[in-house]
N, C-alpha and C positions, 0 to 999 in steps of 0.2 A: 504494500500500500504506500502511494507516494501521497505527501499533503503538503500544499502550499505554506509558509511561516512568512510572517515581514516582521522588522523589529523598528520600534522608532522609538523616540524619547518624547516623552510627553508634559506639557505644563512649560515648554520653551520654544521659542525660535531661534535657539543656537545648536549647532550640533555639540554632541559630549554634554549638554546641558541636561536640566528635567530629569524626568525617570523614564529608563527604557522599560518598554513591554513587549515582549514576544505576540505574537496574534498568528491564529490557525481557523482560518474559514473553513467549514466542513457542510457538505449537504444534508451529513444525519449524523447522528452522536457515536460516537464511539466507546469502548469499553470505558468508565471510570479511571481503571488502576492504569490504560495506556494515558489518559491524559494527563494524568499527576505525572507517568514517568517522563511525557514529553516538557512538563513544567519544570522537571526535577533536572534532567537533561541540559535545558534551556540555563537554569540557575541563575536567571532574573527573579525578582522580588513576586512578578506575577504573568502569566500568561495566561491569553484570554481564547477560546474555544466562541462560535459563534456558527450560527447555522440560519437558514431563512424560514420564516414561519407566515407571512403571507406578504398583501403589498405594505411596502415601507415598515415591516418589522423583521423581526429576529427572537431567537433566544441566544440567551450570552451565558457563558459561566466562567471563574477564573479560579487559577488555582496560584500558590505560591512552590515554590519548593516540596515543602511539607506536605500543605493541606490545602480543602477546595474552602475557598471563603463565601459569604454572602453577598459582598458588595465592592466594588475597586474604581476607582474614580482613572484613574492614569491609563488604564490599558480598556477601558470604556470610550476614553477619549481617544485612542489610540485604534480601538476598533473601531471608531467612526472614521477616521483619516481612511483606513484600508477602505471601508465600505465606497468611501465618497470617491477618494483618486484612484483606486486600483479595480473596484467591480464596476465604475463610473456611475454612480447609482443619482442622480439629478435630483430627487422629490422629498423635497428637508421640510419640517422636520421628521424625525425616523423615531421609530419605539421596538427600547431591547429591552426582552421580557427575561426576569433576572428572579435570585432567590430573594432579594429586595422588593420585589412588583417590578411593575413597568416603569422604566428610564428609558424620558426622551432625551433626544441628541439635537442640537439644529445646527444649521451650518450660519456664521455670523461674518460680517463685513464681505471682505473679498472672495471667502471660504478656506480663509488661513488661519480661522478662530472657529473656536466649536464650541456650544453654549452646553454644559452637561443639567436637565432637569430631576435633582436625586431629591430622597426622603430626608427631613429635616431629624436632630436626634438632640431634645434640650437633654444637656448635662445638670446632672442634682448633686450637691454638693455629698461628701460622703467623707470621713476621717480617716487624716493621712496618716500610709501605715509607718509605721516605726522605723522602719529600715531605706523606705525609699530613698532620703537625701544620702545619706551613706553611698546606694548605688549608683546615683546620678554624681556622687560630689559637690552637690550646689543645694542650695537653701529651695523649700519650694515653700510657697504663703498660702495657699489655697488648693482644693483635691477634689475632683469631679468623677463622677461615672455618668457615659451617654455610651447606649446600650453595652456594645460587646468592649469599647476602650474608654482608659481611663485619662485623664487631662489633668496635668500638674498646671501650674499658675505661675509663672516666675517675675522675677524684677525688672527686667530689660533683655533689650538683643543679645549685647556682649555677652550674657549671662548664660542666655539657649544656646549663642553660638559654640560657647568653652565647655560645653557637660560634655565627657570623655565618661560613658556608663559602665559600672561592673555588666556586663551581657547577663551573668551563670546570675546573677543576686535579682539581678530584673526581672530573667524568665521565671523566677520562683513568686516574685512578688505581682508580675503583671498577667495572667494568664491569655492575654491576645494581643495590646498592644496599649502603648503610653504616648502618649501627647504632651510634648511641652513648648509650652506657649508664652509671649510677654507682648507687651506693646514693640511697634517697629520704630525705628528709628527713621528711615522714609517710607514705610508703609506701614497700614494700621496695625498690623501685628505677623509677628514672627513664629514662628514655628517648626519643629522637629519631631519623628514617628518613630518609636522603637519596638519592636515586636518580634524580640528573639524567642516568647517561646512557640511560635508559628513558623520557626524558620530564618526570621527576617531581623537580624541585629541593627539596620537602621534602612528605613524605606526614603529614597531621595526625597519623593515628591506625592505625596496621600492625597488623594483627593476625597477621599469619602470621610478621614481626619477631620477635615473643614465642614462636615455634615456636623459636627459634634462642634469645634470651635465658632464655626461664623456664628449660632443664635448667640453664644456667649460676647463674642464682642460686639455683637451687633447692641446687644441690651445693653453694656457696658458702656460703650461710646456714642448709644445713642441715635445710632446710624444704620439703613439696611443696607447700602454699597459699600462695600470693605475690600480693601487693595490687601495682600498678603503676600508674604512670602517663605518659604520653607528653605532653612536657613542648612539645610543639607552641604555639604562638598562639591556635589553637583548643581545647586539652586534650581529651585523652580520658583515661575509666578504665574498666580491665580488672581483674580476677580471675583467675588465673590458677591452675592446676593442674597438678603435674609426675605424669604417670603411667608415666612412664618411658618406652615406646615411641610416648608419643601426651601432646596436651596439650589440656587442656580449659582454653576462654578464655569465662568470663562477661561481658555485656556489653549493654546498651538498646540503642535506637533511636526517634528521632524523625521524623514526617514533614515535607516541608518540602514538596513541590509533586507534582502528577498531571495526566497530560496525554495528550493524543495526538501522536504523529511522523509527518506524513507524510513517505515517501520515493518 
């Protein structure tokens, strides 16, 4: 069996920038355990599996390394770039039916921006455990859960940018993934993803993170348009939108390679 792969970096218009995602358009689903091996294969943070399911939809699924997740903002965006320049598909917006529900995609400005329509996720405050700043290194003032991850609070940029994490101390205390966040310095707030016990000791670029952050700063600062950015190695920037039960994340994409897999 041969299967098409494209891989691009998402949440940038630079190359080497954003977060790459593997993508594998398929006409019907294949075994589970081959798509985790092709994810595992890949050893990107996530690859995304997608298939057509009538006019202008899909079913999406993505897997990381490890495990199949429920939701992925980068390689969502990323399977919209494949749909739009490489199956030339004209008729935006589009709906990928996901283990989240339906997420729409549109195509924005020139169609070198892609608007992601995902489920909004209010964080509830919740008390921070003991050992976190230990793992992180850095003071955290505030501790959130929105649904499956958790969002630390911090002081400032410099502050998300310097956290250098115990991984082994994190994966015991976070069981899918941590958020840490502060105000930005030229944009409304900063941001970094760490989810080593799924795999993923720091994710460049989260877009579904931002499901969880943007109501927080939006209610914070007052504001539903919120500039951000994910203070990763690689950086990514997003646009963000609080619509109250849902959140629109703007966002590029780049390509970086196309191929065939045989398995």
């Amino acid at each position: 069996m041969e299967l098409d792969v494209f891989q691009l970096s998402a949440f940038t218009s630079k190359s080497f920038g954003g977060n790459p995602a593997a993508v594998v358009p398929l006409e019907s689903w294949i075994d589970d355990a081959v798509m985790q091996n092709i994810a595992a294969e890949n050893n990107l943070s996530e690859t995304a599996f997608f298939l057509p399911r009538g006019e202008d939809e899909w079913e999406i699924r993505w897997f990381t390394p490890t495990v199949e997740v429920s939701l992925c903002g980068h390689a969502t965006l990323a399977s919209a770039a494949v749909i739009h320049d490489c199956l030339g598909h004209e008729s935006w917006p589009i709906t990928l039916h996901s283990a989240s529900g339906p997420l729409q995609v549109d195509v924005d400005g020139n169609g070198d921006t892609y608007v992601l329509d995902f489920p909004a996720t209010i964080p509830e405050p919740i008390e921070t455990p003991a050992e976190l700043e230990a793992a992180l290194g850095a003071p955290v003032s505030e501790y959130f859960r929105g649904g499956e991850m958790t969002m630390a609070i911090m002081q400032n940029e410099s502050t998300v940018a310097a956290v250098a994490p115990d991984f082994a101390k994190l994966a015991e205390i976070s069981e899918f993934g941590l958020i840490i966040t502060a105000p930005g310095d030229s944009v409304d707030f900063v941001s970094r993803f760490f989810a080593p016990a799924i795999g993923i000791n720091e994710d460049p670029v989260t877009g579904s993170a931002h499901c969880v952050s943007t109501p927080y700063w939006s209610a914070k600062l007052g504001r539903s348009e919120l500039s951000a950015r994910q203070v990763s190695n690689r950086v990514g920037e997003l646009f963000c939108v609080d619509r109250g039960d849902r959140i629109r994340i703007h966002g590029s994409a780049v390509f970086f390679l196309s191929g065939k897999m045989t398995i």
